[in-house]
C-alpha positions in Angstrom: 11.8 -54.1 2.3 13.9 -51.7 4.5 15.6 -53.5 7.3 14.3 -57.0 7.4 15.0 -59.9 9.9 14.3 -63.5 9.0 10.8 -64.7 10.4 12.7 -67.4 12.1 13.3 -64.9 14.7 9.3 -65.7 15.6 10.2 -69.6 16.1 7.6 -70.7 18.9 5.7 -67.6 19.3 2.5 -68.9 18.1 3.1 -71.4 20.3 4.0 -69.5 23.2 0.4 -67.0 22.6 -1.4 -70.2 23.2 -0.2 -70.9 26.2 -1.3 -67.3 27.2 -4.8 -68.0 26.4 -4.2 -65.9 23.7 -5.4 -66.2 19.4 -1.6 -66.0 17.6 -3.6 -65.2 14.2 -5.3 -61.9 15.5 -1.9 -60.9 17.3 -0.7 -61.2 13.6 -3.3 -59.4 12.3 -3.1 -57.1 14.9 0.6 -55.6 13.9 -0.6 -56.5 9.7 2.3 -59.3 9.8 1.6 -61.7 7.0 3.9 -64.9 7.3 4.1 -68.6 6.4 4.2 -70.3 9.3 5.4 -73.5 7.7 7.9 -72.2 6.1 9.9 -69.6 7.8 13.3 -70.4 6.6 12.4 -68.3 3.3 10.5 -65.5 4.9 11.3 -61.8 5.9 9.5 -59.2 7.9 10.5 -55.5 8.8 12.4 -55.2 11.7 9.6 -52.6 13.0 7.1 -55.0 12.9 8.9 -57.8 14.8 9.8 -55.3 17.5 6.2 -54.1 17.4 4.6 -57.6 17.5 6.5 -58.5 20.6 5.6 -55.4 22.1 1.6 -55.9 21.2 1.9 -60.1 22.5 3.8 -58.5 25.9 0.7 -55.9 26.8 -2.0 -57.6 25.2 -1.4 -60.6 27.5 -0.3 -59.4 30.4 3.1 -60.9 30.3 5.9 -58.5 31.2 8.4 -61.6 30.7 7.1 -62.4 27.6 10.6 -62.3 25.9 12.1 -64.2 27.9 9.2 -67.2 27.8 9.6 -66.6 24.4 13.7 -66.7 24.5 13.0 -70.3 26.1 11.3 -71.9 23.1 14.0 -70.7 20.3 16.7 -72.7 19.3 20.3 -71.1 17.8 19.3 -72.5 15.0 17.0 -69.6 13.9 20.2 -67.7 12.2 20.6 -70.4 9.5 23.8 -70.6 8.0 25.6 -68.4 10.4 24.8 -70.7 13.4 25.9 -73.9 11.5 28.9 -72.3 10.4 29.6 -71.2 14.3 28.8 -74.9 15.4 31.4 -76.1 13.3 34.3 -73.8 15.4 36.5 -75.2 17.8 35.6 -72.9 20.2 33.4 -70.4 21.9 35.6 -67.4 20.4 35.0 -68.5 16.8 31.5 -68.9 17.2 31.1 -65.2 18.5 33.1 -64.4 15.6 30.6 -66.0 13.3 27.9 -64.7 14.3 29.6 -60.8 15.0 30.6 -61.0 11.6 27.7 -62.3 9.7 24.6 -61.4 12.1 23.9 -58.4 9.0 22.3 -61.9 6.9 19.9 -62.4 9.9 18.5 -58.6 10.2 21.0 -55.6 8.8 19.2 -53.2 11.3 21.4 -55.5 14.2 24.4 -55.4 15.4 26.8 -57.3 17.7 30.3 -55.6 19.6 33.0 -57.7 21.3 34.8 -55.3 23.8 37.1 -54.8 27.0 35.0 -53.9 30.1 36.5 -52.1 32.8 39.2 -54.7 33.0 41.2 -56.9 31.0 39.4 -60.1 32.4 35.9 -59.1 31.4 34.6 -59.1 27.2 31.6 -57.1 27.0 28.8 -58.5 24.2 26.6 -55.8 23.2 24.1 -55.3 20.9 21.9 -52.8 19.1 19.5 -51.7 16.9 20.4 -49.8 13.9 17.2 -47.6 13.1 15.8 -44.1 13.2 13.6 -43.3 14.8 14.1 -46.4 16.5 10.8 -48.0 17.8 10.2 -49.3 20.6 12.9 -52.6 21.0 12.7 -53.8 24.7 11.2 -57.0 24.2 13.2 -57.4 21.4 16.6 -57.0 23.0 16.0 -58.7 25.9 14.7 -61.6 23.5 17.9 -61.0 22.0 19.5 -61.2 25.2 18.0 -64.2 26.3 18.7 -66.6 23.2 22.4 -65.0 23.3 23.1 -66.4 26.8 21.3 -69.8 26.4 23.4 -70.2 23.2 26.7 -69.6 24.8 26.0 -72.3 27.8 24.7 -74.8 25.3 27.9 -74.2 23.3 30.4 -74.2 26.0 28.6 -77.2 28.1 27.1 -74.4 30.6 30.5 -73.2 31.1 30.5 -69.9 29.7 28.2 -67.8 31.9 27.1 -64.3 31.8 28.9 -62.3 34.5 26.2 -60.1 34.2 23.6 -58.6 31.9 23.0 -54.9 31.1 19.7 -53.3 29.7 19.4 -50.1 28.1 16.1 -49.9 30.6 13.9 -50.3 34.0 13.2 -54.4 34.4 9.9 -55.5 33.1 9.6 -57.6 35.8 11.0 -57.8 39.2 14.8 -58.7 39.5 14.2 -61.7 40.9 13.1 -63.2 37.6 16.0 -61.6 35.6 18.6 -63.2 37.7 16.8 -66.8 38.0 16.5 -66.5 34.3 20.0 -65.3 33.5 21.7 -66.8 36.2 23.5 -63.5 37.0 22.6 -59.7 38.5 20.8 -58.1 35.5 21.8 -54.2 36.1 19.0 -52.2 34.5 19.4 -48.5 32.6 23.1 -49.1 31.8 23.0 -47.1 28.2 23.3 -50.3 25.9 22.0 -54.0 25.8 24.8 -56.4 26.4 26.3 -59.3 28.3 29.2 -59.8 30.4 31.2 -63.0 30.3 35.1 -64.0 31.3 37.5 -63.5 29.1 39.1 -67.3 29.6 35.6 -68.7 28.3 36.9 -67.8 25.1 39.2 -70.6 24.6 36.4 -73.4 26.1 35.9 -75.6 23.3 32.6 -76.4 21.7 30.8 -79.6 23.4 28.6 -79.8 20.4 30.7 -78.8 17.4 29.4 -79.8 14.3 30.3 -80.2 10.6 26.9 -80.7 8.8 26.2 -78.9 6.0 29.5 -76.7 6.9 31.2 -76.4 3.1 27.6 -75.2 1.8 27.3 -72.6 4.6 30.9 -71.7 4.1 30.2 -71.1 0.5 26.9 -69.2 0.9 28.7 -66.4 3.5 31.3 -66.3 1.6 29.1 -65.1 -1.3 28.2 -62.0 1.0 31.1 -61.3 3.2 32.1 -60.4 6.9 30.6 -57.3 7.8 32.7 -54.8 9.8 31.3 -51.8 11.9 32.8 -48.3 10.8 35.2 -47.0 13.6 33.1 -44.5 14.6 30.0 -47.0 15.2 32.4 -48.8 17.1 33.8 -46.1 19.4 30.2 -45.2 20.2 29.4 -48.9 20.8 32.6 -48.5 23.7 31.4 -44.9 24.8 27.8 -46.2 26.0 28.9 -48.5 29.0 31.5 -46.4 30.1 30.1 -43.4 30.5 28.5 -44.4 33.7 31.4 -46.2 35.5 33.0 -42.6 34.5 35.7 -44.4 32.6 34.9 -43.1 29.1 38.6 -41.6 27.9 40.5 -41.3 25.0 43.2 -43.9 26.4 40.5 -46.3 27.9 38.4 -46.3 24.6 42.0 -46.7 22.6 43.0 -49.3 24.5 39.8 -51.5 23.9 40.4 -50.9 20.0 44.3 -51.8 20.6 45.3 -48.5 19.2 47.4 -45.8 20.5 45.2 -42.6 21.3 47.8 -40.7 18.9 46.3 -43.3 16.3 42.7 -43.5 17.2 42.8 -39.4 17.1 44.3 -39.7 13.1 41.8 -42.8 12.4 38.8 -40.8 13.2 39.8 -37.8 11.9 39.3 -39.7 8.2 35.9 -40.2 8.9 35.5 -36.2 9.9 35.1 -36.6 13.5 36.9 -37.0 16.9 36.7 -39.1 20.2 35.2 -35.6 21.6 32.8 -35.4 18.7 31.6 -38.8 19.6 31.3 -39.0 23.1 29.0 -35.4 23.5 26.8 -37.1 20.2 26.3 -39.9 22.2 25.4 -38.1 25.8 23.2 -36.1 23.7 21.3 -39.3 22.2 21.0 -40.9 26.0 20.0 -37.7 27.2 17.1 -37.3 24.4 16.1 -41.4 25.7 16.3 -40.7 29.1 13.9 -37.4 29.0 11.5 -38.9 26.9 11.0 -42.0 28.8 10.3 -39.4 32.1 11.3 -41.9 34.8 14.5 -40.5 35.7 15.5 -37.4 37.8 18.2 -35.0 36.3 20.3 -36.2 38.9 20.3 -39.4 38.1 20.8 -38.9 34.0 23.8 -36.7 35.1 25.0 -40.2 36.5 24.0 -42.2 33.5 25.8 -39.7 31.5 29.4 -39.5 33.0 28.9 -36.3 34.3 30.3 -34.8 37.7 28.2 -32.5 38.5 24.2 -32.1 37.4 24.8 -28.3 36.3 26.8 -29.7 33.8 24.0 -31.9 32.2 21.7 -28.9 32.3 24.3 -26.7 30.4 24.9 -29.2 27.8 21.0 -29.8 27.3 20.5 -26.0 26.7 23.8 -26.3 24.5 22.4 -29.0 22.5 18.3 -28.7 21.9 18.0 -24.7 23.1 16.1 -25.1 26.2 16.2 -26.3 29.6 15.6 -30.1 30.6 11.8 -28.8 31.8 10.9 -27.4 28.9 12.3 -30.3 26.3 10.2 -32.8 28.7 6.7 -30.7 28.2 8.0 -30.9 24.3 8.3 -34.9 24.1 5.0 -35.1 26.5 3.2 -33.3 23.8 4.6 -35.4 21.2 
């Protein structure tokens, strides 16, 4: 099975279509997931179909919030042995840790960064999904989103708050639910799916720390190992949200990594590319999401994008797909 994520991931959904009115065995049926119920623990599924199951459940009942209903019925527990192990830390920053390091057991199509953002006060926690063609993944970001910032206030005695929450599209739902569900502004089509939280919250200790089970779990990720993002995965992880506060450099991305720019230059020149390299691959990937979805101006993309002026956006679309913005639009409409 390519790409799996542990059914626990679906904790309370069957639940949750019941409350909708709706019949959780034909919403299985419906996206051909075949799962134990009773026993989740020991079961995969592809990551496509979980994506495409919340999707289905979200249109099928009419509930634009869906993910974050369902966010509100899943426990941290769902990761297993990496959210024991991050109970048993002292505090907040070795739980993130944990699970940064380990979240590959849960589903190796996702991925968590820890970064600087925009100021040395401010960690950015981002995450993404690691296929292609990548489905359709809003609900299952946000879902994401959602059990990531009710973790992080249970752990921290609702003392480590998101700052704010970025999505990588237009709200589901009106804002006002966002920010009564996050707590915080919620600032839609910011290139990547993270959260914002203080830098001090950090060093808060845990207020439920917990050494059950922990020399079992400690043995069982050991067996595996930490798994660390290649450099260029992680550049591109920094490039995304700051292309559109138009702080995307060579020294501002160096600096998050704690490298000189001399340094990062020679680093990434062993894996056969360059800061340059990276940044135009990743406008061009945004560009491609941003034109297919159709619901933004050029103007607006150019924003998105880092760019100064629009002309430039429409130079560097010719430049990278051969035609103009209009044409590559008609292209994906067709498709």
């Amino acid at each position: 099975m390519s790409s799996p994520i542990r059914a626990t991931s679906l904790q309370g959904i069957d639940t949750l279509i019941k409350e909708l009115g709706g019949d959780f065995v034909q919403a299985l049926h419906a996206c051909n997931v075949s799962l134990n119920f009773k026993n989740l623990e020991d079961e995969y599924l592809p990551y496509r179909q979980y994506a495409q199951l919340l999707e289905y459940c979200s249109n099928e009942f009419n509930c634009p919030s869906f993910r974050l209903q369902l966010a509100n019925k899943q426990e941290f527990e769902i990761l297993g042995h990496i959210a024991i192990a991050a109970k048993s830390s002292t505090n907040i920053e070795e739980a993130i840790n944990w699970v940064k390091n380990y979240l590959h057991l849960h589903s190796p199509a996702l991925t968590m960064n820890v970064q600087p953002l925009e100021n040395t006060q401010t960690l950015f926690l981002s995450f993404g999904i690691n296929l292609s063609p990548q489905p359709l993944v809003n609900q299952a970001l946000e879902l994401t989103l959602g059990l990531a910032c009710k973790t992080l206030k249970e752990l921290s005695n609702n003392q480590c708050k998101p700052m704010q929450v970025f999505l990588p599209q237009k709200l589901a739902v009106n804002s006002y639910a966002y920010n009564a569900f996050f707590g915080c502004p919620v600032v839609e089509d910011r290139n990547c799916a993270g959260i914002v939280i203080n830098k001090q919250h950090l060093a808060l200790k845990l207020s439920i720390s917990s050494l059950s089970k922990t020399q079992a779990t400690f043995k069982y990720l050991a067996q595996y190992g930490a798994h660390t993002q290649p450099l260029p995965e992680q550049v591109i992880a920094l490039i995304k949200p700051m292309l559109p506060i138009h702080q995307c450099s060579n020294l501002t991305i160096a600096t998050a990594l704690g490298m000189h720019p001399r340094t990062l230059h020679r680093a990434l020149a062993k894996h056969n590319t360059s800061f340059v390299k990276l940044k135009d691959q990743t406008r061009r990937t945004l560009a491609e999401y941003y034109l297919r979805q159709n619901h933004h101006c050029l103007a607006t993309i150019s924003e998105l994008l880092g760019y100064q002026e629009q002309a430039t956006l429409c130079a560097s679309i010719k430049r990278w797909f051969g035609c103009s913005a209009r044409v590559l639009k008609k292209r994906k409409m067709l498709h």
